[in-house]
N, C-alpha and C positions, 0 to 999 in steps of 0.2 A: 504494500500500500504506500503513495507517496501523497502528503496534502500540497496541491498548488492550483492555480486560478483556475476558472476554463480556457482562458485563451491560452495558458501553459501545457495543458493536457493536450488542446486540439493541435499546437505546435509539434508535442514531443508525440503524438495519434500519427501525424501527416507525415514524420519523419521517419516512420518504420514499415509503412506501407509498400508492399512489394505486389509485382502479378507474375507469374509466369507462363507460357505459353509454348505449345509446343516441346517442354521444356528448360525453354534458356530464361531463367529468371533475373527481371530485372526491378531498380526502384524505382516506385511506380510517381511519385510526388515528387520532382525535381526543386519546387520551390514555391514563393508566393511573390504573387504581383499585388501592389498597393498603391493608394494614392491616401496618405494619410490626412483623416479628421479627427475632429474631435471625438468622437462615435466611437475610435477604434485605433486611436493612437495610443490610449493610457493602458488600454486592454491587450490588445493582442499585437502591439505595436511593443507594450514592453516586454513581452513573453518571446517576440521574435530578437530584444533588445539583449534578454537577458541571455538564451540560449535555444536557439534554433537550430542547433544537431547542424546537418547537412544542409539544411534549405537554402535557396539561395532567394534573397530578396532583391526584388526588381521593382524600380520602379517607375511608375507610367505614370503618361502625361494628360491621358480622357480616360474614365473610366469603361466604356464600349471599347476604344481601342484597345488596352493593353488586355480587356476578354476576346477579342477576336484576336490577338495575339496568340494567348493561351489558346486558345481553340483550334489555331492553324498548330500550334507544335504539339498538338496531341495530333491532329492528324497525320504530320508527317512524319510521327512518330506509332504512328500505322494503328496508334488507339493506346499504347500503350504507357504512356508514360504524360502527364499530365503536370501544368502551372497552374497552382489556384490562384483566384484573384478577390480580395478583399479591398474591401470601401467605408467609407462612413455611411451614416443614414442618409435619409432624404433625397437629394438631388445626385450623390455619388453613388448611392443604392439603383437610383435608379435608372440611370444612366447603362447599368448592363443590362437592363432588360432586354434591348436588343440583341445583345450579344447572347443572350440566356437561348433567347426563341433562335437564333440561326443555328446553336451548336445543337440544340434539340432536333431543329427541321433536319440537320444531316447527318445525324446519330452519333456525335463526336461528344467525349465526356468533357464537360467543363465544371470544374469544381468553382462556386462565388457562395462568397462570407461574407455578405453586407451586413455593417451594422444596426442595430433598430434601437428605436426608445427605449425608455426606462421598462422594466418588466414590474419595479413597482409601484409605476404611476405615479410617484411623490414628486419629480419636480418639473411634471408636465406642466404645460406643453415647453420640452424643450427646443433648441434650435434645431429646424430644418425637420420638424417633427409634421407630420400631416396629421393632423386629426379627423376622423368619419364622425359625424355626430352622430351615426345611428347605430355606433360600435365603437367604442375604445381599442377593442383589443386587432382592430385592423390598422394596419401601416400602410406605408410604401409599398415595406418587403411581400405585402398579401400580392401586389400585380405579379411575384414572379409564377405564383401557381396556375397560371393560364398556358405559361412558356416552359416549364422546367418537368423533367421527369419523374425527379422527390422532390418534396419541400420540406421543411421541418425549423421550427425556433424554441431555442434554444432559453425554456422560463426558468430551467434550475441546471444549476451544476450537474449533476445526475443523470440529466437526459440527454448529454452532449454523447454519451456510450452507445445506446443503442439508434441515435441520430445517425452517428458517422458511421457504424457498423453498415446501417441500413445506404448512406451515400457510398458507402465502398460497392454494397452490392450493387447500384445501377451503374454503378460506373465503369463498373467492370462486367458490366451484361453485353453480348454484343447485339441481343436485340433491343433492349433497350435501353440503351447508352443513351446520355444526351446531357442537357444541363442539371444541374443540382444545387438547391438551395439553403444553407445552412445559417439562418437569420440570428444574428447575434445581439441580443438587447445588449448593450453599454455596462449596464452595473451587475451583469452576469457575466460579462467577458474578466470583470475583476473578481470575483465572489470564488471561494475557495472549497475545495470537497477533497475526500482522502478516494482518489481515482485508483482502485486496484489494479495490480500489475497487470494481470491479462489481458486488459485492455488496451496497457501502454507499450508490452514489449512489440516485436517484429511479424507481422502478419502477412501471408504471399496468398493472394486470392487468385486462383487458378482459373485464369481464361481458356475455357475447353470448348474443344470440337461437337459443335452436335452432332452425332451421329445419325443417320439418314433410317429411316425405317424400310424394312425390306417392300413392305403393301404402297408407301408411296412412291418409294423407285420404281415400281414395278408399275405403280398407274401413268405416269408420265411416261415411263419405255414405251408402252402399250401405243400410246399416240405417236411418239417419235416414231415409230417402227412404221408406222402410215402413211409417213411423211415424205414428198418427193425433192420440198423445196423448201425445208427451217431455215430459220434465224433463232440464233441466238445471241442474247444483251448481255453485254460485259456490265455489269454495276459496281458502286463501291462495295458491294459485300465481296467484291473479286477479292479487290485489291486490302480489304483487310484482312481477310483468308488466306492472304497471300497465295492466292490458287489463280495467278496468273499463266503459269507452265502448264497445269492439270488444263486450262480450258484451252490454249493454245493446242495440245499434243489430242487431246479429244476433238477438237475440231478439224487438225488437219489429219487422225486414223479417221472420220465420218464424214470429212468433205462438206465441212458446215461449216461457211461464213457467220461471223461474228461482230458485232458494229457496239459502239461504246457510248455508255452515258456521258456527263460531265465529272460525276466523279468516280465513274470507273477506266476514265482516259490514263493512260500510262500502267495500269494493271498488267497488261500486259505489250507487247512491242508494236509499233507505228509499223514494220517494215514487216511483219509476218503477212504472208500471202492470202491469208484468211481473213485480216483484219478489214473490213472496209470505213475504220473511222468512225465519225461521228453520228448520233440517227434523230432525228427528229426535227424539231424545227429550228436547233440551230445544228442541225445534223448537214452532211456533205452530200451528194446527188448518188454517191456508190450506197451509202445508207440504206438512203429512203427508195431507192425503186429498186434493190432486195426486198427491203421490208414491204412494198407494196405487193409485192408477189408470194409474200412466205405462206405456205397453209400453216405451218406453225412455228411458234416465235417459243423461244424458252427464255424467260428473263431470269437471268442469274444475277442475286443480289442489290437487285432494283427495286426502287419505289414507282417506277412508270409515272413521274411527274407528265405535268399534261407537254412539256417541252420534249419527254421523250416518245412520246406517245401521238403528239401533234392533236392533243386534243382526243386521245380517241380515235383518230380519224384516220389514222396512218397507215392501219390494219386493216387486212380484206373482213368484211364482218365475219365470214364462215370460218376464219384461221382460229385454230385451235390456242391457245395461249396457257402454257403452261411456266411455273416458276421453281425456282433454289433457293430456299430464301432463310434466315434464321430466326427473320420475323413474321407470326403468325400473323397479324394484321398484313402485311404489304405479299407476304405468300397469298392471300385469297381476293387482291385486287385482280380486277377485269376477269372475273367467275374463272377465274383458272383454276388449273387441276394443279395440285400444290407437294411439295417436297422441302418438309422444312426439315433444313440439312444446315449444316456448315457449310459456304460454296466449295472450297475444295472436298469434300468427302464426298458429296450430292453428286458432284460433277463423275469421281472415278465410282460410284456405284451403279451410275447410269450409264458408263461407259463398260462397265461387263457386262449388263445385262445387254447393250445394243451389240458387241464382239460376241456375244454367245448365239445373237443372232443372225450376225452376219450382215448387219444392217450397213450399207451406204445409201447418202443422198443420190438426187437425180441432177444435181448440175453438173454442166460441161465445160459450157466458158462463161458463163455469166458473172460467174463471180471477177475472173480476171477484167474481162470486160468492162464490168462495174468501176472496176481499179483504176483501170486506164482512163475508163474517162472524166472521174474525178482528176488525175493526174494532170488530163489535158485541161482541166479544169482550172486545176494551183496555177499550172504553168501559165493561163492566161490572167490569172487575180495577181501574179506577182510582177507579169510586164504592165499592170492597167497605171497609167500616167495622165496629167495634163495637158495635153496640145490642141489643137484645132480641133480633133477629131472626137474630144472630150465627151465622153455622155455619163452621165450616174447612173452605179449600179441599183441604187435603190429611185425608183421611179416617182416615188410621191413628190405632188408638184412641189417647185420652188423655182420660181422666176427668178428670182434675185440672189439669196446669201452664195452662192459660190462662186461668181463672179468678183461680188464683194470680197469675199475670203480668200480667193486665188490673189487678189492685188494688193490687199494690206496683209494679210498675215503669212500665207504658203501654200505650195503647190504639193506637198505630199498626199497618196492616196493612202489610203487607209490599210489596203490588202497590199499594197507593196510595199508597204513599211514592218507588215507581220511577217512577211517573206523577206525582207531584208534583217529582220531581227533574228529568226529561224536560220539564217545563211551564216550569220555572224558570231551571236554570240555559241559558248560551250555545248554540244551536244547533253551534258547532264545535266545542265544548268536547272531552276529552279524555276519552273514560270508559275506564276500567282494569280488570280483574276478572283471577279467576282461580279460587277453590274454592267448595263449599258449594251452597247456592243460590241463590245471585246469582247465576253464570253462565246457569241455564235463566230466571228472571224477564228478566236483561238480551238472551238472545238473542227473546227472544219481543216484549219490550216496548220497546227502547231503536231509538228513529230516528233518522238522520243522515242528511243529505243532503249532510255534510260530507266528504270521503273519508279515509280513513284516521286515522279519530277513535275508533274502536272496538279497544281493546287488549285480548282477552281471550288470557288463556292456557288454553288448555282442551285441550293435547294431551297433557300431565301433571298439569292441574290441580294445581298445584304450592300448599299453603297456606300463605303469608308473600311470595308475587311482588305480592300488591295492592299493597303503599305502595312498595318498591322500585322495582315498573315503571310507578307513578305520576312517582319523582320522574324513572326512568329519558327517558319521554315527557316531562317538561319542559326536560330537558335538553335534548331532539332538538327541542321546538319549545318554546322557552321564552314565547312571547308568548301562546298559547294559555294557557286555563284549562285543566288535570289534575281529575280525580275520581279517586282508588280508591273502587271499591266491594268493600268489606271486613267480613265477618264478625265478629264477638268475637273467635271460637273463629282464626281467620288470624292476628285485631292480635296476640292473644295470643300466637300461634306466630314471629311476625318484623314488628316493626315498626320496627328499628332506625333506619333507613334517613331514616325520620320527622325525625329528628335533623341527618342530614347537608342532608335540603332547608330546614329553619331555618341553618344554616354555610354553605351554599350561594348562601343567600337566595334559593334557587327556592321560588314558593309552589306549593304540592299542596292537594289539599283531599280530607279523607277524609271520606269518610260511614260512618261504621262501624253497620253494623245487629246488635244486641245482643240478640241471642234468647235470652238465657241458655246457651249449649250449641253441641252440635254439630246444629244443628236438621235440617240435611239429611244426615244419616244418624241422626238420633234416626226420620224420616219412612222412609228404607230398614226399620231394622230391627224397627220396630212393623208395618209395613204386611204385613210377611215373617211376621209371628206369634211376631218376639221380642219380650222384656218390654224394659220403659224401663232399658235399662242401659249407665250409665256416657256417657251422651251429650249430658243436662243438667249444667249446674255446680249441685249440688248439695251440701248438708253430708251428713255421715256420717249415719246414723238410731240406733236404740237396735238396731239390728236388724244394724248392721253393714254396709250396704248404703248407695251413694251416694243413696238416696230419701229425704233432711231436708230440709229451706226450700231453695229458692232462694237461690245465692251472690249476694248485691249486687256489681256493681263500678260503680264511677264511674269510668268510662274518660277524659269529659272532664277531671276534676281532676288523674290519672295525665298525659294530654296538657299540659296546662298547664304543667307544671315545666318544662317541654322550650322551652316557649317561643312554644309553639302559641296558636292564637286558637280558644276551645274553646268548644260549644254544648251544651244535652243537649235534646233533644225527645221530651216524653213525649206528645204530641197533635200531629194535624195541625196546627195554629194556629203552633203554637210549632216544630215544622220549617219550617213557609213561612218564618217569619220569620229562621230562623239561615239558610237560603239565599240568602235576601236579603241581610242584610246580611254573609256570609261572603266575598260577591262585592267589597264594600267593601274589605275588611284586605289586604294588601300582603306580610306573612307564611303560612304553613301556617296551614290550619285544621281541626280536626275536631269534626263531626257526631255526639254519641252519641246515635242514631237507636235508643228502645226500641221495639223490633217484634212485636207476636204472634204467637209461635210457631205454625206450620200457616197461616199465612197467606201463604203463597210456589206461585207458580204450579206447576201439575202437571196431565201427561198430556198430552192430545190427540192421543192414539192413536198411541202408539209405546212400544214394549217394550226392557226392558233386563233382560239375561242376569245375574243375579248369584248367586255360589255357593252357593243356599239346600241346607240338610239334605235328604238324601234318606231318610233314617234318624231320625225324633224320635217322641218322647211328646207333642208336643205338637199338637193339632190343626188349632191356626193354621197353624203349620209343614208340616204334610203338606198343607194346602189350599194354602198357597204353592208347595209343590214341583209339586203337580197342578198349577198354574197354569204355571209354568214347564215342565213336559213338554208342553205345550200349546201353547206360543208355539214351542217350541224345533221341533215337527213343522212349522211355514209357516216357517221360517227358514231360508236358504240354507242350505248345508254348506262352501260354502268363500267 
């Protein structure tokens, strides 16, 4: 038995946490991220002061970023190994809540300790304290239980034992990993209890394989074995199963192409002959017209977001649709016949039983086919430039901003700047994304042959996780090169984080691509047959309307006070050249890459559901709504 605070227990808790897997055990709690207040400086601020074992304290500059920090190096740390991040009450509590719902939407464990109120009401209402008046005992900390996996606060010494017990278990579940909430009142983080040893010494919580049941291998064989023309979905459940080989070496013994989510990209290799890339609507043209022909699709380790799925729509209605999944929920999306496995076990269970039958597909060339003509595809998104001959890839109208933006800011394209980035920098490199349109350029256009080099977030498309889960992934493998690929309209929303990989002396390297605006939903709402509103950064007009010049900013000069090694590339010439020599500096760098608006890849035949008017004067708008009643009839229903 030793007597000391809670925030002393939960310090010397997190430091002996271990998981192993496969195996090779490692520790699981690397450290804590904070931003100290009042809330939780005198509490677990002097508990990390007094003796914090191994932890390592980091600290950050917004509280969402340095959680979307923490979130990115648990995943590139393939789930296993984790930064917690604590805060004070109030506005620093609740500042991760975003952070909270992104690491839940894409099964990533994020351990957050925000502080709360008094738990004994005496010297309420204190600072930064929210009061309900139809309930005292709600805070702040109650929003995170809408976003978080567990939640649990902490009213007595006592309860912090089977609290954390209980947050190790989801944290280390892999189907239901995600955020977790350990709400800390202020004068219980000080308050003292004789916390028995078993609780305190060394615990390794074994992340194990599910093993696959012989009746569901055996219901899903039963369809594959009927099958002329599968598809199978690489998902992140690959690439945490690390059953990126098992689905490669099954696919090319069955002659069954395979196309990738956003974050089951780099699970396995860009250059396996099987691979056709990206699938859905920000998927590649070898994707999507596989997938429109598959009779059956097996999605491995997928949530079939409606991006990968196109809405539903992507799929021939009669294709059988079966899953591998270790989640019972996301196994029995779109009435599939269901195999809830580990992805690696699922995959070689159903690979005996199909070798026992002898089973091959019916393609011949299609698949290669497929490949090529995506290829010829890159090769022409990577020559697309400005000259006379100029047209945009993305068709919705715009009379005006690219004229404008070719003469004041640059003539860089969008897709030939992703293929100039892909040419240059490291084959292992680290590439990072998350909103806008980078994510459908990067899932169409970025190869690796590297595994687990490809960080996109695209389960919440969360805008301000680029530079975060850049510096997060160098953290997790510091010897690699990092990229965010980052928006304006993102840096603009969170780039704090920027800051702490200069303090850190982890270099990151952003390429920020500066369209002026929010250019992937300025391309939604014109294409829908709304007017240009509020989605470029524009000055006021005489009209009262955000339509005047174009807002300048010079992003590299803003970077540079920070301490950064900063470039601005208004022509291809002059981006080769700051890639080049960015790869030199030893510090952050960033790229202010100006890019012509509508120059960002689009389409390849896949539909996306979005709430257009059913009701307008305007006739763009009722042709869009016709269009959407359109697609909405070949689109599943559940």
């Amino acid at each position: 038995m030793a007597i000391m605070t809670t925030a002393q227990a939960l310090v010397k808790f997190l430091d002996n946490q271990y998981v192993s897997f496969d195996g090779k055990e490692t520790k699981f709690v690397d450290g804590i991220f904070t931003i100290f207040g009042h809330g939780i400086v005198c509490g677990l601020g002097e508990a990390l002061d007094s003796d914090r074992g191994g932890l390592t304290v980091y600290q950050g500059k917004n509280e969402q970023g340095m959680a979307h920090t923490a979130a990115s190096f648990a995943k590139q740390n393939n789930r296993r190994k984790i930064i917690a991040c604590s805060s004070s009450i109030g506005p620093g509590a609740a500042n991760m809540v975003t952070a909270a719902a992104t690491a839940t939407v894409n099964h990533v464990p994020l351990l957050l300790i925000p502080a709360d109120a008094f738990s004994t009401r005496q010297p309420d209402p204190v600072l930064q304290q929210f009061e309900q008046v139809n309930s005292l005992s709600i805070t702040t900390n109650d929003a995170y239980k809408a976003v978080t996996r567990y939640w649990d606060r902490i009213a007595r010494p006592e309860q912090l034992m089977s609290a954390m017990i209980n947050a190790m278990r989801v944290l280390t579940d892999t189907a239901e990993t995600g955020a977790v909430c350990i709400s800390m009142p202020q004068d219980v983080e000080g308050e003292s209890y004789d916390f028995p040893d078993e609780f305190l010494q060394k615990r390794v919580h074994k992340i194990t394989r599910i093993a696959p049941s012989t009746e569901e291998a055996e219901d899903i064989a039963k369809i594959l074995l009927g099958a002329k023309k599968p598809l199978v979905i690489c998902g992140g459940g690959v690439r945490y199963s690390e059953a990126g080989e098992a689905l490669e070496s099954f696919c090319k013994e069955f002659n069954i192409p395979f196309a990738e989510t956003q974050s089951g990209k780099t699970a396995c290799h860009s250059s396996n002959v099987y691979n056709l890339g990206g699938l859905g609507v920000t998927g590649n043209s070898a994707g999507n017209v596989i997938a429109k022909e598959a009779d059956v699709v097996l999605g491995v380790g997928t949530r079939f977001s409606d991006f990968t799925t196109g809405s539903k729509s992507l799929f021939k209605r009669d294709a059988k649709v079966l899953t591998i999944n270790t989640s019972r929920f996301d196994a029995y999306k779109l009435g599939a016949v269901k195999l809830v496995s580990d992805a690696k076990l699922g995959i070689l269970a159903l690979g005996d039983i199909l070798r026992a039958n002898g089973y091959k597909s019916a393609y011949t060339t299609e698949i290669a086919d497929a490949r090529k003509g995506w290829a010829d595809e890159y090769a022409r998104l990577a020559a697309y430039k400005y000259d006379e001959n100029f047209e945009p890839l993305i068709k919705a109208r715009d009379e005006r901003t690219i004229p404008e933006f070719a003469e004041k800011m640059g003539t860089i394209t969008q897709t030939a700047a992703v293929a100039k980035v892909r040419e240059l920098i490291p084959q292992d490199a680290i590439c990072v994304g998350a909103a806008g349109s980078l994510p459908g350029d990067l899932q169409r256009m970025w190869t690796s042959d590297s595994l687990y080099s490809y960080n996109m977030e695209y389960g919440y498309s969360c805008m301000g996780y680029e530079i975060a889960g850049a510096l997060g992934s160098k953290l997790a493998e510091p010897d690699k090169e990092v990229y965010a690929m980052c928006g304006d309209g993102s840096y603009l929303m969170l780039h704090s984080e920027l800051i702490t990989s200069i303090q850190e002396k982890k270099k990151i390297n952003v390429l920020l691509f500066d369209n002026s605006g929010f250019g992937c939903i300025n391309n939604l709402e014109m294409s829908n047959g709304i007017g240009n509103l509020a989605t470029e950064f524009r000055f006021r007009d005489e009209n009262n309307n955000l339509l005047g010049d174009l807002v300048p900013i010079d992003f590299a000069k803003c970077a540079g006070g920070y301490g950064v090694k900063t470039y601005t590339a208004r022509t291809m010439e002059e981006l080769e050249a700051a890639l080049i020599d960015s790869q030199k500096q030893t510090v952050s760098t960033l790229i202010d890459i100006k890019v012509l608006p509508k120059s960002m890849t689009d389409g390849y035949g896949a539909w996306w559901n979005v709430g257009v008017a059913s009701t307008s004067q305007n006739k763009a708008v009722q042709q869009a709504y016709l269009n959407k009643k359109e697609n909405q009839e070949k689109a599943r229903k559940y």
